[in-house]
N, C-alpha and C positions, 0 to 999 in steps of 0.2 A: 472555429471548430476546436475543440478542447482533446485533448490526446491527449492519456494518460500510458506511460510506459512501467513495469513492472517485472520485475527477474528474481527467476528461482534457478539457482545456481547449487554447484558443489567441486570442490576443490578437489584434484589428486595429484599426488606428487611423480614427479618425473624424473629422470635420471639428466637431460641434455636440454628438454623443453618444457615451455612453460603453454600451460592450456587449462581450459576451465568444459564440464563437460554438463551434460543435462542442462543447455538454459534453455530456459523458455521466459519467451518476453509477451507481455499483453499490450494488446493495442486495443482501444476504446474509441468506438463510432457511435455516431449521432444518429440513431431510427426515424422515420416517418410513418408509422401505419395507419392505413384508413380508417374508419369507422367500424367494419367487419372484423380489420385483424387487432384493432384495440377490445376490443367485445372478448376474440378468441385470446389475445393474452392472458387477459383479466380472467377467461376460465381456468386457463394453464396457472394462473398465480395460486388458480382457489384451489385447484385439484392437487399439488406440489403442499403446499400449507397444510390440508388434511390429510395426504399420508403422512405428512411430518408429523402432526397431531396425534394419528392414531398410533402409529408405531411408538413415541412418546409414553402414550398412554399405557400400553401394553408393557413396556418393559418399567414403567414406574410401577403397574400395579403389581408385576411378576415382582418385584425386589420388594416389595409393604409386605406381598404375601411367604416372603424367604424363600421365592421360586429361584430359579436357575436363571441366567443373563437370557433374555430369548436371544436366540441368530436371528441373522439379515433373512437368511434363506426362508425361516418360517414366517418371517412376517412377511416377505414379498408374497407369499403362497397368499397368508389370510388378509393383508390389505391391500393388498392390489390384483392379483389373479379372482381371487374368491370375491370380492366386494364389488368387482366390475359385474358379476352377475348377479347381485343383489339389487331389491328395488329403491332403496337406501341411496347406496353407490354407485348406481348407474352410471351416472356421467361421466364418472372416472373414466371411460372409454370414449369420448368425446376429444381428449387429450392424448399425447403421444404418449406408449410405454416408457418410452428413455427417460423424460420429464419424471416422471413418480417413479423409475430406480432411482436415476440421480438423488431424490429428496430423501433417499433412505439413505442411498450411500456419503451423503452430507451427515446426515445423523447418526451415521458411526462414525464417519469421521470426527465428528463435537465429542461425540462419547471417548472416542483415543485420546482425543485431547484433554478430557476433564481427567481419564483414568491416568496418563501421560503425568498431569498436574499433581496427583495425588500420591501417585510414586515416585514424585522428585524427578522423574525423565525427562522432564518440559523445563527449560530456563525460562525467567521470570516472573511476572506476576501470576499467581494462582487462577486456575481456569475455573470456573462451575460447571456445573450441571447442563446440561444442554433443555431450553425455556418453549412451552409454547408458544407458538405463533399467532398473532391478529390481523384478522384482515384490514384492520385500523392501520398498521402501521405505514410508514409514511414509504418504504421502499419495500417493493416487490421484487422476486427475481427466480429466474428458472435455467437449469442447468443443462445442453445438451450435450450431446457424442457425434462425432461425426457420421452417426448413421441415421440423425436426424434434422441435421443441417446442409443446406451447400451452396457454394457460390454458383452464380449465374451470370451468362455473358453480358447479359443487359445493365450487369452491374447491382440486381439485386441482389437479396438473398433468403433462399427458402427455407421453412422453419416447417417442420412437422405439422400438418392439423391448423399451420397459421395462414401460409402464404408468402409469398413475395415482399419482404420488406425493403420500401426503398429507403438507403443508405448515405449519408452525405460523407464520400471517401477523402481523407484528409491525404492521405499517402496509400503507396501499396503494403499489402502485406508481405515479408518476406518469403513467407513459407507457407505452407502447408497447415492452417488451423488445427490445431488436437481437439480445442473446446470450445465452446460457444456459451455466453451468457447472457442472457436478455435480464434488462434491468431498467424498471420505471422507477422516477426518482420522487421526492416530495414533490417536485414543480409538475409532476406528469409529461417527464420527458423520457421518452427512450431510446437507450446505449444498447449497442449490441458490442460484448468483449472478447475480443479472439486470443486464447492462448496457442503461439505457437513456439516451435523450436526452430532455434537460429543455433547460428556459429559467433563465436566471439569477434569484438570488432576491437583486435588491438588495435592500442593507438603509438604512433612512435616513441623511443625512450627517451625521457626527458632526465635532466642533471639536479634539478629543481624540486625542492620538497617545501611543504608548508604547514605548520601549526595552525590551528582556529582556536579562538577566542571566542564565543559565543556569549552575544550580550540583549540589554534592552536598548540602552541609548544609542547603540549601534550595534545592529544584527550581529557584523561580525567584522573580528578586527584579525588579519593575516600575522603570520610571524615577520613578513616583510616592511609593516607597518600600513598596509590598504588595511582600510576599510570600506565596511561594505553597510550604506547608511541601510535604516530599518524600514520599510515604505509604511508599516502599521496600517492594512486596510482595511481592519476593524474599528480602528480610531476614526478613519475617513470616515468611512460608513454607516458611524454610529448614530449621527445625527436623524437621517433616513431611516432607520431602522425604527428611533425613538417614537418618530411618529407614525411609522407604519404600524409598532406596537400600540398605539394610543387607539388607532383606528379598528385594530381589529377589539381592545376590551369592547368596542364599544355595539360590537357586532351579539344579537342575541345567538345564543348558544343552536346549533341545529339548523340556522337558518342560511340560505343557498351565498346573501351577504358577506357572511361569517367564515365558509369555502374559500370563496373571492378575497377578503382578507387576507386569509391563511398561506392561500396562494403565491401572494404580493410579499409575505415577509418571507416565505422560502424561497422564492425568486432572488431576493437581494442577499440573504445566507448565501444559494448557491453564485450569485455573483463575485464576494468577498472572498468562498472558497477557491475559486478558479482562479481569481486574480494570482491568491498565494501561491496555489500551486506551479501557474505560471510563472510566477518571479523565484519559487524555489529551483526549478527545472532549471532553469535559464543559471541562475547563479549556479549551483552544486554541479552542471558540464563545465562552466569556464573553470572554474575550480580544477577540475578533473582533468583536463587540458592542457591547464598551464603548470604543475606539478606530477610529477612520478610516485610522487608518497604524500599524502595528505593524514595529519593525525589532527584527530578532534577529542575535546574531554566530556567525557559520560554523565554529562547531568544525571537530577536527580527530578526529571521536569513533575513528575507524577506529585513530589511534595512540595515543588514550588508554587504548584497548580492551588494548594492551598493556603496561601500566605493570599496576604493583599495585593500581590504583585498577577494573580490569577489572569486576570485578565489579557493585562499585557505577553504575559508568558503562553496564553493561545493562541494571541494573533504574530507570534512571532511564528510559532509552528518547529519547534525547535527539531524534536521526534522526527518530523517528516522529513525536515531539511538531510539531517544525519540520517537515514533512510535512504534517501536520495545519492549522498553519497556514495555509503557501504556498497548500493548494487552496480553502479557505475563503475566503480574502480576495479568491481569484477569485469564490468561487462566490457571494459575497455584495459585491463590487463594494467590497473597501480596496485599500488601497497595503498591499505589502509586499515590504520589503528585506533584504537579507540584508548585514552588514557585513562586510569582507574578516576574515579570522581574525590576520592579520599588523596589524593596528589595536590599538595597544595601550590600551585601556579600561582594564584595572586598574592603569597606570603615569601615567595624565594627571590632572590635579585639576579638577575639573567646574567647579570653582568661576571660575578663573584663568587654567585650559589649560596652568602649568607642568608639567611630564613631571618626574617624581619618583623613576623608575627602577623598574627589575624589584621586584618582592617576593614572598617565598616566600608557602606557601598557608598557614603557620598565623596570619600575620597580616592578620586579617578589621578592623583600625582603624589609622587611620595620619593622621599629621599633614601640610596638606602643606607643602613648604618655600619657596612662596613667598608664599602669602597667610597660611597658619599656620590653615587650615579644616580641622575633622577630621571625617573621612568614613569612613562605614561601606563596605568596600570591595568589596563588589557592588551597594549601591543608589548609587553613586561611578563606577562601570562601566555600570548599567543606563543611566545619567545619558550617560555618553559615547558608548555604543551609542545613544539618542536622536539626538546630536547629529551624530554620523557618521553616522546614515541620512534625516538631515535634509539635508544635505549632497548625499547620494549622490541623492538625489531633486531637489535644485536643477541639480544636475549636467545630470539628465535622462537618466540612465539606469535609472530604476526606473520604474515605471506610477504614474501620477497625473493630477490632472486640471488644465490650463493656464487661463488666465484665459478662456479663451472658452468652456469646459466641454468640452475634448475631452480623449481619450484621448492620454497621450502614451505613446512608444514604452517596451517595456522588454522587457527577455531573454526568453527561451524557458524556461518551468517545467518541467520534464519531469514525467509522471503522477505518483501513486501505485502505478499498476499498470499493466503493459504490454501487457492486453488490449485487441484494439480488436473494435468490432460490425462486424456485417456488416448491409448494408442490407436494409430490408422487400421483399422478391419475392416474391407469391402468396397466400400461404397467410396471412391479417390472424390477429394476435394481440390479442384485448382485452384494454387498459388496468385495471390494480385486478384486485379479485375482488369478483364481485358478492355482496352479504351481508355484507362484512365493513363494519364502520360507519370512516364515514369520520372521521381523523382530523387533527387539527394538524400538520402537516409544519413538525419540528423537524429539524433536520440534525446538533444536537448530541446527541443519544441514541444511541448505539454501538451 
């Protein structure tokens, strides 16, 4: 069973104690629906999709014609209230209300994000416009509220309009669900994703801090001198893959063959990705366990991604890994810093601090020229990423704790996922499932 864990956190500073407030953690389970409630998804997927579509439509064609932004409010009126009694849109009524808000309240939230994007408010890469939806695409998904889902003793779980889905429980939930997400994937498998809100699970204070190295020929190399070899389960996988590629050109386009193919190579994609995700999970907790402050350096993966080293550079999964990180060391109460990418680690000597100049990549040992110490040149780097996010912490710009034991200020982490819950009204959802035996709440199990 695959678990994927996910935290939306927010820092505030404190006078005596240290605390992290708003998190919410996602836990991802394995669906089974029968026949009837695969049918009724599949309508929820298409009825979600075209309010998406029309609302879309309306405020693209209100902006060509120099109209005014439409609101939420007017379009839930004319797509969804008005349309459900139309002979058109009938069906829409066949599906839960919360389903087709939710798909509106998605599409303004893409739109804060693109207008976010445009006003310089959003850090990083530039957002677009928020796109069309096809029933083509290879992942569907539908967004509830707690007043359209809820746990059942027997260990299901009922979904509006769907029924009773049975669930394969990896663990309990902590809390109390806010959201719900059902989501069939390219293989035609389906996750149902609970956002809930938990309490921080610090972990006790350690003396121990650790730079990362981030590499190919090894994943990653510690300021301590471990390393951590690279498993490359894209390389493994490739060969499989080759020929599953081979088989599907060979399939005519349209035909049920050609499905069956298509099928066979996302199957083995989502194999590769779960393994990664797995051995990410797993590494980035001991990480987070056996150090108090972990600093890593801020590639630049998006432009590595276009060199010939491409490949390599996705099965390593750099992005995720440091992802992984950043929300753990919320979630368990470290320091973590990210070092500017422009810091050159592999040009300074640990030893001395002389700067010894650029070096190409096939030379992994080098001498350096002012002390005459020869260093192996990533655990030489892990070494200076240490000491620059040592730094950056003295600085006081990263989260740490001051001599009086508070919380000092640091930047804004953005999620791992950009779903947020909606709060409890009405209808209570019990915590867990009852029957299932309680177990150790590990955060590093995938």
């Amino acid at each position: 069973m695959q678990f994927q864990l996910y935290v939306i956190f927010r820092c505030e500073r404190l006078r005596s104690i240290r605390t992290l407030i708003d998190m919410k953690l996602r836990y991802n389970y394995r669906a089974y629906p029968d026949a009837s409630q695969r049918r009724a998804l599949a309508g929820a997927f298409g009825c979600a999709r075209v309010v998406w579509n029309d609302c879309l439509r309306d405020r693209k064609e209100a902006h060509a014609a120099g109209l005014p932004y439409v609101k939420s409010g007017d379009l839930s009126k004319l797509r969804i209230t008005q349309a459900k009694r139309t002979e058109e849109r009938a069906w829409l009524a066949d599906v839960s209300a919360v389903i087709l808000q939710q798909s509106l309240r998605d599409l303004d939230s893409a739109y804060k994000k693109f207008f976010d994007s445009l006003e310089g408010e959003r850090h990083g890469r530039k957002v677009g416009p928020p796109r069309y939806k096809s029933k083509k695409d290879t992942r569907q998904s539908i967004r509830l509220t707690t007043s359209a889902f809820s746990l059942k003793e027997n260990g299901t779980v009922y979904v509006a309009k769907v029924g009773n889905l049975k669930v394969k429980w990896s663990r309990r939930l902590p809390a109390a669900p806010t959201s719900l997400t059902v989501t069939k994937d390219s293989c035609g498998r389906y996750f149902l994703s609970f956002v809930v809100d938990t309490e921080p699970d610090i972990l006790p204070d350690l003396e121990t801090e650790s730079g990362i190295d981030l590499g190919l020929s090894a994943f990653a190399v510690l300021s301590d001198g471990t390393k951590i070899a690279s498993p490359r389960f894209l390389r493994r996988a490739e060969k499989k893959l080759k020929r599953l590629g081979r088989e599907l050109s060979r399939k005519v386009k349209g035909s049920k063959n050609r499905a069956k193919a298509r099928m066979k190579v996302a199957r083995q994609h989502a194999k590769v990705a779960y393994r990664r995700r797995d051995w990410h999970h797993k590494a980035s907790t001991q990480i987070i366990r056996d150090n108090q402050a972990v600093y890593v350096e801020d590639l630049a993966v998006s432009g590595l991604c276009r060199t010939r080293l491409a490949k390599s550079v996705h099965d390593a999964g750099w992005s995720a890994f440091v992802g992984m990180l950043e929300y753990k060391a919320a979630l368990h109460g470290r320091t973590f810093v990210k070092v500017g990418r422009a810091f050159p680690s592999s040009q300074v000597c640990s030893a001395c601090g002389f700067r010894d100049g650029p070096k190409p990549l096939h030379v992994r040992q080098w001498t350096c020229g002012g002390c005459g110490a020869v260093h192996d040149r990533d655990h030489n780097a892990a070494r200076n990423v240490l000491f620059e996010g040592r730094r950056i912490v003295a600085a006081g710009r990263a989260e740490t704790l001051n001599a009086c034991g508070a919380l000092v200020r640091r930047a804004h982490v953005p999620a791992q996922r950009g779903e947020a819950g909606s709060p409890r009204k009405g209808q209570p959802t019990q915590a867990g499932i009852p029957g299932l035996q309680a177990r150790e709440h590990v955060n590093s199990s995938p």
